[in-house]
N, C-alpha and C positions, 0 to 999 in steps of 0.2 A: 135696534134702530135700523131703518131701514137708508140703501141706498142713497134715497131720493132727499133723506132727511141729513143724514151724513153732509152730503156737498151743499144742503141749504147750512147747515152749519161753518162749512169752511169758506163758503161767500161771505156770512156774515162776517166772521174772524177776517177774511181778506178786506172786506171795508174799514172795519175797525183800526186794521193798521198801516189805513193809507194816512197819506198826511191833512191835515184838516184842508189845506188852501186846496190840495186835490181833489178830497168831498166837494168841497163848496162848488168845486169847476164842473165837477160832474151834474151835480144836482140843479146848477144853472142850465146849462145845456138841454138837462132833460125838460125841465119848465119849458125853455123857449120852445122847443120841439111839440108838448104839449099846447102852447099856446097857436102857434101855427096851425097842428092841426084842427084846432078848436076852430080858431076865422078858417079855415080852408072848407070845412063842414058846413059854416055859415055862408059860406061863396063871397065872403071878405078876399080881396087880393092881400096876399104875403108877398113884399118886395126880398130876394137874396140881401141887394143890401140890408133892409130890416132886420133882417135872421142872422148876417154875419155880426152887426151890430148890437144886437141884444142876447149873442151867445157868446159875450165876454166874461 
């Protein structure tokens, strides 16, 4: 096993034993952040309030 495959294994194992309400906050986060850049690409304005608002 190489290196590079070793620490993709101990990310997974680190996610796994985060706590689920932690996932979930994560995985919010990163959507919103996906979504912004998605309209930013479109030349949609992202308001901060909209982004602190929908990165709960």
């Amino acid at each position: 096993m190489t290196t590079k495959e070793k620490r993709m294994y101990a990310n997974i194992e680190k996610w796994r034993s985060l706590p689920k309400s932690e996932r979930r906050s994560v995985l919010r986060t990163l959507n919103v952040k996906q979504v912004a850049s998605s309209m930013a690409m479109e030349g949609e304005p992202v308001s901060d309030l909209w982004l602190q608002k929908n990165a709960r």
